[in-house]
N, CA, C and O atoms as CSV, one atom per row, in Angstrom:
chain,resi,resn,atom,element,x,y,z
A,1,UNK,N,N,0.817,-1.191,0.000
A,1,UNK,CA,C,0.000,0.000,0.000
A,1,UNK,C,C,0.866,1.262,0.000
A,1,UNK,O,O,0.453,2.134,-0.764
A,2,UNK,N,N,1.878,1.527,0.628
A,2,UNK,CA,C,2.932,2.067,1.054
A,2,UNK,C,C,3.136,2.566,-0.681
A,2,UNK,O,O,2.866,3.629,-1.238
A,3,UNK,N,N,3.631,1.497,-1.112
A,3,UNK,CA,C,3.977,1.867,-2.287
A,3,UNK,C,C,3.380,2.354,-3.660
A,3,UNK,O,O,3.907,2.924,-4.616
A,4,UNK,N,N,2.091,1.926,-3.419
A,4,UNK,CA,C,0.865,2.649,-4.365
A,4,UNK,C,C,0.573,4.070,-4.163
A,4,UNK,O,O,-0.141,4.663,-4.971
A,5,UNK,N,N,1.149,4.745,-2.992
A,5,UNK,CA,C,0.680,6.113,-2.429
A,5,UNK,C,C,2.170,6.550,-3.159
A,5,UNK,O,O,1.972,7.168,-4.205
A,6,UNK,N,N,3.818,6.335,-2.783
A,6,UNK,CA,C,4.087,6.624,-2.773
A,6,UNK,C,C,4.315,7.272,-4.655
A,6,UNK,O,O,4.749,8.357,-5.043
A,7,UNK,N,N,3.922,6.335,-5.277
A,7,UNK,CA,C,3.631,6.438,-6.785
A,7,UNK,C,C,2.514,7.274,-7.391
A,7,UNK,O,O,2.561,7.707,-8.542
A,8,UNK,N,N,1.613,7.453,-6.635
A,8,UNK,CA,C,0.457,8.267,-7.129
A,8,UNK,C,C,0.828,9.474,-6.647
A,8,UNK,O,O,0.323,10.375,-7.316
A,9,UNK,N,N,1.705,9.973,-5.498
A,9,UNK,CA,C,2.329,11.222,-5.353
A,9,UNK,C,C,2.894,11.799,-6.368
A,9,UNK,O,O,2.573,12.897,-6.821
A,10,UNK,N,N,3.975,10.907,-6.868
A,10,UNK,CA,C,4.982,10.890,-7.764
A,10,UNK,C,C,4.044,11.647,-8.548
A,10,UNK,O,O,3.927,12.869,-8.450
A,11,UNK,N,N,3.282,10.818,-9.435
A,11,UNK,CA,C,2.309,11.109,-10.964
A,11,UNK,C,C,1.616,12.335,-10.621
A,11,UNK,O,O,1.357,13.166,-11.491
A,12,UNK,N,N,1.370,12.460,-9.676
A,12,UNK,CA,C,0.640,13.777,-8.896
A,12,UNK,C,C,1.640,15.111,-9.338
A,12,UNK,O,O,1.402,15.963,-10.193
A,13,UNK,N,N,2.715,14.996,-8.539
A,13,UNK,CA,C,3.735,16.115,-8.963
A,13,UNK,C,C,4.076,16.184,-10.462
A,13,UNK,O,O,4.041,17.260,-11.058
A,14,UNK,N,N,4.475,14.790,-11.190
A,14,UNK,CA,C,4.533,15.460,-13.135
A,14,UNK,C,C,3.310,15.923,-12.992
A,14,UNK,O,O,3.637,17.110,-12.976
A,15,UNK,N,N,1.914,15.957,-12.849
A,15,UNK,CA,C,1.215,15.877,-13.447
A,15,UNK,C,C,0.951,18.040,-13.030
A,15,UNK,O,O,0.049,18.773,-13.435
A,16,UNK,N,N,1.846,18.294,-12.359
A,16,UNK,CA,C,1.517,19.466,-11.811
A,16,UNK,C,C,3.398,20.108,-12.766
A,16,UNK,O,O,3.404,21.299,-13.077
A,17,UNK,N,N,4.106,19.664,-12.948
A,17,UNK,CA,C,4.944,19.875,-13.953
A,17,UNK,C,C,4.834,20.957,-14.476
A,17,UNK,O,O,5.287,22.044,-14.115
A,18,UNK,N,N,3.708,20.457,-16.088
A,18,UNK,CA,C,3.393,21.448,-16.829
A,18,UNK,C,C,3.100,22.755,-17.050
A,18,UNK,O,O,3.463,23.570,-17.898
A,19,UNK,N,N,2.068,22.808,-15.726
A,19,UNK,CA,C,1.381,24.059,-15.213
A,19,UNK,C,C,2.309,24.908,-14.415
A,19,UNK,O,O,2.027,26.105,-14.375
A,20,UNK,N,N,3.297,24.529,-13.813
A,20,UNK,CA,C,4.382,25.020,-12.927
A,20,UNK,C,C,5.077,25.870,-14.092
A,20,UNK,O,O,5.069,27.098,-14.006
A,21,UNK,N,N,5.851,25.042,-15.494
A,21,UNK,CA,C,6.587,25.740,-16.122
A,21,UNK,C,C,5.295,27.069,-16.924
A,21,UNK,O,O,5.529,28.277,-16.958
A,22,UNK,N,N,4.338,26.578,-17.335
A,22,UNK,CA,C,3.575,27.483,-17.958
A,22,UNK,C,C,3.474,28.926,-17.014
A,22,UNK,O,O,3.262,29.945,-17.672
A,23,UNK,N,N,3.622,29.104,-15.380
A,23,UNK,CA,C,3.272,30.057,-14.825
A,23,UNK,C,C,4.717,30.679,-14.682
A,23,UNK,O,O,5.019,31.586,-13.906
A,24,UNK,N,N,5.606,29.993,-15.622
A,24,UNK,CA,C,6.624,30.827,-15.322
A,24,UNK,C,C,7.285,31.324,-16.626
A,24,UNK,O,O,8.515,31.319,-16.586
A,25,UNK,N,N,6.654,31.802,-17.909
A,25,UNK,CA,C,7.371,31.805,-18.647
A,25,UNK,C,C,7.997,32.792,-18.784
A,25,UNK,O,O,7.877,33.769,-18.045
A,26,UNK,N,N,8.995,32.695,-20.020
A,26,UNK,CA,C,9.981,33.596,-20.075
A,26,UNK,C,C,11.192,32.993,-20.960
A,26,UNK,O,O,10.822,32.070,-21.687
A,27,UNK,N,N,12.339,33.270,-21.034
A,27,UNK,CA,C,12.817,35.155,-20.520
A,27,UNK,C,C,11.749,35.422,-21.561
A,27,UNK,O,O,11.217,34.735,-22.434
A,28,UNK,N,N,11.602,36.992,-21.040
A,28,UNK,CA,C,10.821,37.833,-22.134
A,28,UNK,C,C,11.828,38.855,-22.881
A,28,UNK,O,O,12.836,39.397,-22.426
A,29,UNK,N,N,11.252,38.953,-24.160
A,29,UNK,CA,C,12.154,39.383,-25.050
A,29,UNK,C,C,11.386,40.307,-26.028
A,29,UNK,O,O,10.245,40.013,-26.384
A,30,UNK,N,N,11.982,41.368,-26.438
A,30,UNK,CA,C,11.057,42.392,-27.381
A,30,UNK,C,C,12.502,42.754,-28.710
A,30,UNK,O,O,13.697,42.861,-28.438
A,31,UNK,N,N,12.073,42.831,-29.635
A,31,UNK,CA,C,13.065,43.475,-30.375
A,31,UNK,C,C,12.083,44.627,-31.720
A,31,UNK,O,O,11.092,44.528,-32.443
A,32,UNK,N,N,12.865,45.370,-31.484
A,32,UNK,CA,C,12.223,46.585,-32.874
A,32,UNK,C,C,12.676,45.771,-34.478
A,32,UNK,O,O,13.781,45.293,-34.734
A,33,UNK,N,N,11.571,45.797,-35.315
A,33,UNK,CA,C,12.167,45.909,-36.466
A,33,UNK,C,C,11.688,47.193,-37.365
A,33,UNK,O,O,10.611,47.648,-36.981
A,34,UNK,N,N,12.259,47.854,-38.461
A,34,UNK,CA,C,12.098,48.711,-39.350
A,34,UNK,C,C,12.756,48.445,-40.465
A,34,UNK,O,O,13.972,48.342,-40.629
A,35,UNK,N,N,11.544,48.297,-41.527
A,35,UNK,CA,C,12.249,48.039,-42.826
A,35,UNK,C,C,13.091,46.978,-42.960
A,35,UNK,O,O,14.183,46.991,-43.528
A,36,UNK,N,N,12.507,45.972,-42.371
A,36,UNK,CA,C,13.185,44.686,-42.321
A,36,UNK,C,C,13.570,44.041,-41.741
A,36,UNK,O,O,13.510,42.811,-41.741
A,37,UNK,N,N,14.471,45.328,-40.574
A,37,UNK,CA,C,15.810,44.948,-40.284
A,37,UNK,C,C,15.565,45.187,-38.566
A,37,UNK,O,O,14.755,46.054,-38.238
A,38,UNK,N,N,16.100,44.601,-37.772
A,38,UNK,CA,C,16.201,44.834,-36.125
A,38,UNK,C,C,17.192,45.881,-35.846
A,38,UNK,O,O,18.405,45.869,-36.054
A,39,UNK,N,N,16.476,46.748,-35.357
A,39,UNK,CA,C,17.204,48.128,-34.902
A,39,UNK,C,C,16.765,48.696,-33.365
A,39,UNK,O,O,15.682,48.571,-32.793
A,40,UNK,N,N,17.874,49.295,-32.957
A,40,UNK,CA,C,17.747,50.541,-31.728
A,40,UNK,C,C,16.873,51.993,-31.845
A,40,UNK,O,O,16.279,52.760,-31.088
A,41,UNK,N,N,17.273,51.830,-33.690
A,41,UNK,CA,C,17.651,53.595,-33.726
A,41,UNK,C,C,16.065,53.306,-35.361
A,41,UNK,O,O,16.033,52.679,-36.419
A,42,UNK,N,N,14.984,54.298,-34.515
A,42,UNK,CA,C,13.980,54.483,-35.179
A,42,UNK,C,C,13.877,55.591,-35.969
A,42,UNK,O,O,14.250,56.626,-35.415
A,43,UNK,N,N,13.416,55.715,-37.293
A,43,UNK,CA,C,13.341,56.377,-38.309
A,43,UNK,C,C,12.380,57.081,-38.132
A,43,UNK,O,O,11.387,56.612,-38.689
A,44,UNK,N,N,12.121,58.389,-37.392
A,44,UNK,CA,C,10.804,59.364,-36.756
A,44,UNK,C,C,9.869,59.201,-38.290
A,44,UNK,O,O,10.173,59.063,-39.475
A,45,UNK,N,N,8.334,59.325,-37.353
A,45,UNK,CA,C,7.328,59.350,-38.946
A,45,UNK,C,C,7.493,57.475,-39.609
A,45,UNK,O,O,6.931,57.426,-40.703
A,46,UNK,N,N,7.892,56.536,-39.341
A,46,UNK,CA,C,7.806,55.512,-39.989
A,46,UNK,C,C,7.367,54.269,-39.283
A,46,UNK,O,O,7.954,53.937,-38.253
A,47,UNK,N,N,6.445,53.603,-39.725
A,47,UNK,CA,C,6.026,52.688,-39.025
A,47,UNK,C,C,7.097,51.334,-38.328
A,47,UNK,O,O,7.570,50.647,-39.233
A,48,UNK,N,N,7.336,51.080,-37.521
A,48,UNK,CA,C,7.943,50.076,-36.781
A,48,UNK,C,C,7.118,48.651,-36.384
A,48,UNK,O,O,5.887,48.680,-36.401
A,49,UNK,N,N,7.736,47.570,-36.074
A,49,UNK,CA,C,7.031,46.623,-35.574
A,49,UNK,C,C,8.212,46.127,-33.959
A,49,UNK,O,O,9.428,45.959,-33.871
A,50,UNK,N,N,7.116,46.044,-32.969
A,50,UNK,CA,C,7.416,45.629,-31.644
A,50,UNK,C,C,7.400,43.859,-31.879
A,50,UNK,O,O,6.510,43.276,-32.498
A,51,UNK,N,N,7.945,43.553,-31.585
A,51,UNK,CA,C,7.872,41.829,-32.080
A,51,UNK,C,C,8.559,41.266,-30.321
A,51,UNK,O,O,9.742,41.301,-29.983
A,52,UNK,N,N,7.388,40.793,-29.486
A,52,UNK,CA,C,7.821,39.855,-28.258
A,52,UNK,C,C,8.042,38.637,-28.424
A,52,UNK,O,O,7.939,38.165,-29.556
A,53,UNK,N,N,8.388,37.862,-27.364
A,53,UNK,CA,C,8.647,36.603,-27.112
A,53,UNK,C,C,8.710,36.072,-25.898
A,53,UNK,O,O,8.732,36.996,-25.085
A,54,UNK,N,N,8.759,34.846,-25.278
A,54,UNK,CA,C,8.853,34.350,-23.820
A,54,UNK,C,C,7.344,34.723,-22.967
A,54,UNK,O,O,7.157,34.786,-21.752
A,55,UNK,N,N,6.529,34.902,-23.926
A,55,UNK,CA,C,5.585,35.586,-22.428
A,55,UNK,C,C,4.201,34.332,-22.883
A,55,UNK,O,O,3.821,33.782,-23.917
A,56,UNK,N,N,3.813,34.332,-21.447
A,56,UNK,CA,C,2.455,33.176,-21.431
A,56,UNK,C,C,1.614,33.390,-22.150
A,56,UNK,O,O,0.864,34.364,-22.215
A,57,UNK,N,N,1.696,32.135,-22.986
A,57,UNK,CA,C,0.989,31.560,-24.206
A,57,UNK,C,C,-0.777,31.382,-23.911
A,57,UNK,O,O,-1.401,30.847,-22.994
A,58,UNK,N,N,-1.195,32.095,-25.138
A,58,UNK,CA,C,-2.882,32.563,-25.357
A,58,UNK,C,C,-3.607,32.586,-24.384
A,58,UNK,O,O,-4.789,32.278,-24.532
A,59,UNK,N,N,-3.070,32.983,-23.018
A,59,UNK,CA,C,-4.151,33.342,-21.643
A,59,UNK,C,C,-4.174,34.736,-21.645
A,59,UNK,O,O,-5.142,35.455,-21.892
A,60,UNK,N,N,-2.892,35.107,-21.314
A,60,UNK,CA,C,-3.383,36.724,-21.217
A,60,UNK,C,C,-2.344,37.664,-22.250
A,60,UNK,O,O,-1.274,37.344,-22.769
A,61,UNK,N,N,-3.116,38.944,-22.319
A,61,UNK,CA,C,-2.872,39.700,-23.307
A,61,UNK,C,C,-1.628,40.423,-22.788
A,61,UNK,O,O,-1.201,40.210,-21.653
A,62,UNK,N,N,-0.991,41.373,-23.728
A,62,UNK,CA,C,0.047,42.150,-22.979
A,62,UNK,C,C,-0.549,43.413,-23.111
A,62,UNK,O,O,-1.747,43.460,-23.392
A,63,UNK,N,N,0.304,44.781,-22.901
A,63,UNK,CA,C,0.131,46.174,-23.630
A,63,UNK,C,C,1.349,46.144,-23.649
A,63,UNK,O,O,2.053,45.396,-22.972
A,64,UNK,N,N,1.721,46.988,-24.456
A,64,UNK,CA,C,2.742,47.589,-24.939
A,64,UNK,C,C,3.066,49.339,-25.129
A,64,UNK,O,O,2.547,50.086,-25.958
A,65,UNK,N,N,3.939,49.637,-24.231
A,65,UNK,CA,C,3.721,51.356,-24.003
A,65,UNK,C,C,4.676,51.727,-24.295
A,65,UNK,O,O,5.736,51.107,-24.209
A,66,UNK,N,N,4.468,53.192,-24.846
A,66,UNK,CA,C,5.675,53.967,-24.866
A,66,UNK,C,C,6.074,55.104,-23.870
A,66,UNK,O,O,5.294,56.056,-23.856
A,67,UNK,N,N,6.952,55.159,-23.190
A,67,UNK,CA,C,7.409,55.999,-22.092
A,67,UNK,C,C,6.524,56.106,-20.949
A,67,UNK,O,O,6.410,57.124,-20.267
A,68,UNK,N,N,5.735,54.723,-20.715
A,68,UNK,CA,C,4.547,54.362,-19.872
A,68,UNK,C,C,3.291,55.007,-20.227
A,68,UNK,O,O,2.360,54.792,-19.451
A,69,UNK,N,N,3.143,55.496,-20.887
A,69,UNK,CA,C,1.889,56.014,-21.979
A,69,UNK,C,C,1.440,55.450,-23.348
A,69,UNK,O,O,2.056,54.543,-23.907
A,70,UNK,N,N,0.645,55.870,-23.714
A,70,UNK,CA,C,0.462,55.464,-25.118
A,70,UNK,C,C,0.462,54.155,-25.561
A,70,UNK,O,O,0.977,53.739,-26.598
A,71,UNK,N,N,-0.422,53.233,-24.336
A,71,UNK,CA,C,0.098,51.643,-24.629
A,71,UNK,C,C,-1.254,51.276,-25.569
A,71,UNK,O,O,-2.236,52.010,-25.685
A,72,UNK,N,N,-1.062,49.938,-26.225
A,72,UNK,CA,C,-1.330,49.368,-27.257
A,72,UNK,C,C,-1.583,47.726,-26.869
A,72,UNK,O,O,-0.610,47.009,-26.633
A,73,UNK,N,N,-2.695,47.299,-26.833
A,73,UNK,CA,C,-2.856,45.597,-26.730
A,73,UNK,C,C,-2.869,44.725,-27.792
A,73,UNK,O,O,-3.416,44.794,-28.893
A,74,UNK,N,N,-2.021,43.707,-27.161
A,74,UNK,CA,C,-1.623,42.406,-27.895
A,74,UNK,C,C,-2.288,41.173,-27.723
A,74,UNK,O,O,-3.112,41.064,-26.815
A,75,UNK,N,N,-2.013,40.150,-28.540
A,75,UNK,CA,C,-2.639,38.763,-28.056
A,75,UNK,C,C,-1.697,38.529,-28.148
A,75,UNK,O,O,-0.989,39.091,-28.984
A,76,UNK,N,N,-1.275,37.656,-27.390
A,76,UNK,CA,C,0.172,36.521,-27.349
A,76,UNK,C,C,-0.623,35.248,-28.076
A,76,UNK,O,O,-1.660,34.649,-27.792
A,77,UNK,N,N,0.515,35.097,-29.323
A,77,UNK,CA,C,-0.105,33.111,-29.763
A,77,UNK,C,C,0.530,32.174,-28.751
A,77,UNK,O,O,1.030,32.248,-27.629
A,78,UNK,N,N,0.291,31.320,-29.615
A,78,UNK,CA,C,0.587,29.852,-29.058
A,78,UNK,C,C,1.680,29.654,-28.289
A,78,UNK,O,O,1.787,29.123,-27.184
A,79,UNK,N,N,2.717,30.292,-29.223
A,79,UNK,CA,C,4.485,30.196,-28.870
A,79,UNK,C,C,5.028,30.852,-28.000
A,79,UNK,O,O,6.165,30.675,-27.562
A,80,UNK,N,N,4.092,31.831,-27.614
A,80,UNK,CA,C,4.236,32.982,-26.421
A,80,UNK,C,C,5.024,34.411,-27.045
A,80,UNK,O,O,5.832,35.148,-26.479
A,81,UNK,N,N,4.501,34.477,-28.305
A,81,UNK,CA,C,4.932,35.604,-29.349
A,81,UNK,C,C,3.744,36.942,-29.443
A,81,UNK,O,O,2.576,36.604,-29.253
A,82,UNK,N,N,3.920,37.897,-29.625
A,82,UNK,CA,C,3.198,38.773,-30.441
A,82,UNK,C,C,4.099,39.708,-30.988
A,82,UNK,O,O,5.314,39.540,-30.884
A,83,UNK,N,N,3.474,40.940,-31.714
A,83,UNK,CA,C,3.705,41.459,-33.065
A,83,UNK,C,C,3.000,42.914,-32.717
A,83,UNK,O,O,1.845,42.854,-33.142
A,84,UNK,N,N,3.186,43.846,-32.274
A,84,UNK,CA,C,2.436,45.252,-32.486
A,84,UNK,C,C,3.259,46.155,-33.434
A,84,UNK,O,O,4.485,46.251,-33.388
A,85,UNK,N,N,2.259,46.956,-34.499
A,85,UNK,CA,C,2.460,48.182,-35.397
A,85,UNK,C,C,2.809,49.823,-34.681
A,85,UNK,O,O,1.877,50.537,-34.310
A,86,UNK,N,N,4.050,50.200,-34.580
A,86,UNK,CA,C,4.124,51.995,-33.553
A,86,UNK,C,C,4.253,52.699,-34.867
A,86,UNK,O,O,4.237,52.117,-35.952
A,87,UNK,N,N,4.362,53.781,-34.727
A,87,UNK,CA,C,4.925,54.937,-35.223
A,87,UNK,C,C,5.395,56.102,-34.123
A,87,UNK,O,O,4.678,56.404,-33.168
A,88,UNK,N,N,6.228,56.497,-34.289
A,88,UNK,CA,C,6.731,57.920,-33.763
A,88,UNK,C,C,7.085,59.028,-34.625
A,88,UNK,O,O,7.745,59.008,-35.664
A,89,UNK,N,N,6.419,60.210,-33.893
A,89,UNK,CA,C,6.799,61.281,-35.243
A,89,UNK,C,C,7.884,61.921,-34.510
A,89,UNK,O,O,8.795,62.372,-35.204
A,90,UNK,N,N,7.972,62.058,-33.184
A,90,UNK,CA,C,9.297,63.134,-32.516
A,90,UNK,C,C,9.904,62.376,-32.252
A,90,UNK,O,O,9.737,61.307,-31.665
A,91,UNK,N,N,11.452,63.331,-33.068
A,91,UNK,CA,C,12.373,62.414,-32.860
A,91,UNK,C,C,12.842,62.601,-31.243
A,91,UNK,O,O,12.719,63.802,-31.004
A,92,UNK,N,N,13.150,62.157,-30.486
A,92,UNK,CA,C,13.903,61.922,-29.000
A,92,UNK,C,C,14.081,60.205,-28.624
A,92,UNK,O,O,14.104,59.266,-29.418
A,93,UNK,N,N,14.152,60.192,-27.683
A,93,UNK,CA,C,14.917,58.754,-26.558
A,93,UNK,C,C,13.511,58.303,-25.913
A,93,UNK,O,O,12.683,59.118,-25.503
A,94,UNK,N,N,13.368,57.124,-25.879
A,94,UNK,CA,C,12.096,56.712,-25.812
A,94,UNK,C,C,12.349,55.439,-25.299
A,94,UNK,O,O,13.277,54.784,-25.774
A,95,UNK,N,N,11.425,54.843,-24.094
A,95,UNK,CA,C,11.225,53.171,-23.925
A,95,UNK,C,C,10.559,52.937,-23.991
A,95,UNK,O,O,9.657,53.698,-23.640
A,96,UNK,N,N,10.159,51.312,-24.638
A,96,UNK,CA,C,9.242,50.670,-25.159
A,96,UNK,C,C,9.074,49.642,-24.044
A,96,UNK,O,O,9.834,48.695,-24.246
A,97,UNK,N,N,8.281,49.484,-22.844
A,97,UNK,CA,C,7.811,48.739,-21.872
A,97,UNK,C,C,6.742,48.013,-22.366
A,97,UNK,O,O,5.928,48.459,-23.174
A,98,UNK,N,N,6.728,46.421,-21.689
A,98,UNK,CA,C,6.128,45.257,-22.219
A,98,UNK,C,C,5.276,44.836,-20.751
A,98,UNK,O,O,5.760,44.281,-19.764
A,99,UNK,N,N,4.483,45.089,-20.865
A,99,UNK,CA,C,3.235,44.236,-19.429
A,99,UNK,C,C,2.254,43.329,-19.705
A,99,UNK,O,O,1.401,43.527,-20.570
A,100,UNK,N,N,2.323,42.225,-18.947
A,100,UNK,CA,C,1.494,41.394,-19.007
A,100,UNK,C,C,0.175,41.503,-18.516
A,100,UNK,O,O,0.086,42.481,-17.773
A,101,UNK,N,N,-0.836,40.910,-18.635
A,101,UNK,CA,C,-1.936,40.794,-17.646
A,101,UNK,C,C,-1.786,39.713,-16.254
A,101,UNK,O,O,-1.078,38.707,-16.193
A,102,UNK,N,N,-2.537,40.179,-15.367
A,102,UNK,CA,C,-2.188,38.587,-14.513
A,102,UNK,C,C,-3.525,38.206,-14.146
A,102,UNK,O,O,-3.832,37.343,-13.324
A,103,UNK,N,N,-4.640,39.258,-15.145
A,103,UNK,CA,C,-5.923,38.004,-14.979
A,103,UNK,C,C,-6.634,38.410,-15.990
A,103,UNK,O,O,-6.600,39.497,-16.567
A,104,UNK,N,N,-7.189,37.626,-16.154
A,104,UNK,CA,C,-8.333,38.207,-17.603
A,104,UNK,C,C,-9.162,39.472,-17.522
A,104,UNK,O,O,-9.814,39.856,-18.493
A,105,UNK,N,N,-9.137,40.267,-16.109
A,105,UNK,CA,C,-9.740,41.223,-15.912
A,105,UNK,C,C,-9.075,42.396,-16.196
A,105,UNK,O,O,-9.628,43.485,-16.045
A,106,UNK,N,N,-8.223,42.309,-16.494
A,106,UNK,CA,C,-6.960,43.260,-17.326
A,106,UNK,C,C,-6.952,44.709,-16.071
A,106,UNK,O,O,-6.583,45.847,-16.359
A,107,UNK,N,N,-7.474,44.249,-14.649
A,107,UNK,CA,C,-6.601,44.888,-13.604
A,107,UNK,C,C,-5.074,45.337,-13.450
A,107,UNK,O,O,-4.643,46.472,-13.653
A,108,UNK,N,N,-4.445,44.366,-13.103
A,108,UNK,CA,C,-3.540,43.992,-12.612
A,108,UNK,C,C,-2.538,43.485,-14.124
A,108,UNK,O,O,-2.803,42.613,-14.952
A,109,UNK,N,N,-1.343,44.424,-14.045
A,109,UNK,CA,C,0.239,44.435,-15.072
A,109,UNK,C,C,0.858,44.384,-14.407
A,109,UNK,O,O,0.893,44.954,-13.317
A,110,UNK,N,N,2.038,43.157,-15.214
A,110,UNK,CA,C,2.917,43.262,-14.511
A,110,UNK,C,C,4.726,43.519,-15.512
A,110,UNK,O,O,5.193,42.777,-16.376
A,111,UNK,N,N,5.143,44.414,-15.117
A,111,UNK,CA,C,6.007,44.832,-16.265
A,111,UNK,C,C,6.450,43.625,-16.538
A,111,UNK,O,O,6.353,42.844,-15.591
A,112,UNK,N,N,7.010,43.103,-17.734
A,112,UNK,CA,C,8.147,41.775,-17.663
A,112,UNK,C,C,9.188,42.402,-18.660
A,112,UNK,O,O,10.067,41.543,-18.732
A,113,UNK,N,N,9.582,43.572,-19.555
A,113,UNK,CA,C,10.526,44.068,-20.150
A,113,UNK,C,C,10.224,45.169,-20.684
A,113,UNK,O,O,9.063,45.431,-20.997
A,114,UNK,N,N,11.344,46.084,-20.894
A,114,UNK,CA,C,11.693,46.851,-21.208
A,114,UNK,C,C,13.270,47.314,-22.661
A,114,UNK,O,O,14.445,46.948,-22.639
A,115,UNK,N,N,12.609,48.108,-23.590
A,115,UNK,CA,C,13.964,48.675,-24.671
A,115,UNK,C,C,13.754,49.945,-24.599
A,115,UNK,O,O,12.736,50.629,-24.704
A,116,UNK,N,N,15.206,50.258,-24.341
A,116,UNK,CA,C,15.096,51.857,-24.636
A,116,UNK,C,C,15.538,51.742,-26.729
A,116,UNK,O,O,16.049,51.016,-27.582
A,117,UNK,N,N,14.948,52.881,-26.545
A,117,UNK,CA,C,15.171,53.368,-28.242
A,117,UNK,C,C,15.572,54.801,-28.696
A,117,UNK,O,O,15.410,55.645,-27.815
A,118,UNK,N,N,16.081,55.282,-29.936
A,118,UNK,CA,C,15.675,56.799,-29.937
A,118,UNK,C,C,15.607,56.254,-31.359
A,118,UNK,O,O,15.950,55.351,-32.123
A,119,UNK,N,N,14.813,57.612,-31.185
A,119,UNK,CA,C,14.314,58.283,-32.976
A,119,UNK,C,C,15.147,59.426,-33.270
A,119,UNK,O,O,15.677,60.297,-32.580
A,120,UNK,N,N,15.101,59.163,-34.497
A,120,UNK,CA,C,15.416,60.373,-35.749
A,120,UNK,C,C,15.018,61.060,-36.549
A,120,UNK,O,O,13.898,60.666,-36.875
A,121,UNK,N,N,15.407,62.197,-37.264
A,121,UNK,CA,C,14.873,62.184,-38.343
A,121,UNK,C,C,15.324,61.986,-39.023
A,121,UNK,O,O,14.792,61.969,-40.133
């Protein structure tokens, strides 16, 4: 008997595994692209793409802000990816902060990254 418990514990804990790594994902990762190409340095007036990664897969949404303003919502897919469209028209030094939700009630963000950037003209 001893040993039937001590095995159904066992299967108990993988079976709690999955859900353990899912509440922890990560690293989170953001990179700019423009015109193709992955850059720091934004072309003022031109559309950009925010492109994430590492963050929990199709539960909750992110925003995406600029200089903690001006944020923008995402769906994260499957892979724990999303994709948002910016533009900036003034050129200056700017960060692009990444927050998660931590419930479907879109209360509660929690930063998970940050890029600084500047624009040009």
């Amino acid at each position: 008997m001893r040993r039937l418990t001590r095995i159904a514990v066992l299967f108990g804990l993988l079976a709690l595994l999955p859900a353990a790594t899912s509440l922890n994902a990560g690293p989170w990762d953001i990179v700019l692209i423009q015109s193709g190409l992955e850059t720091q340095s934004i072309q003022a007036g031109m559309t950009f793409e925010v492109r994430g990664s590492g963050f929990h897969a199709r539960v909750k949404p992110v925003k995406v802000c600029l200089d903690g303003a001006q944020c923008q919502l995402a769906e994260v897919d499957a892979s724990g990816s999303f994709v948002v469209t910016r533009t900036i028209t003034t050129p200056g030094d700017y960060t692009v902060t990444v927050h998660q939700a931590q419930n479907m009630s879109l209360m509660d963000w929690r930063l998970k990254t940050w890029k600084d950037i500047t624009v040009h003209d």
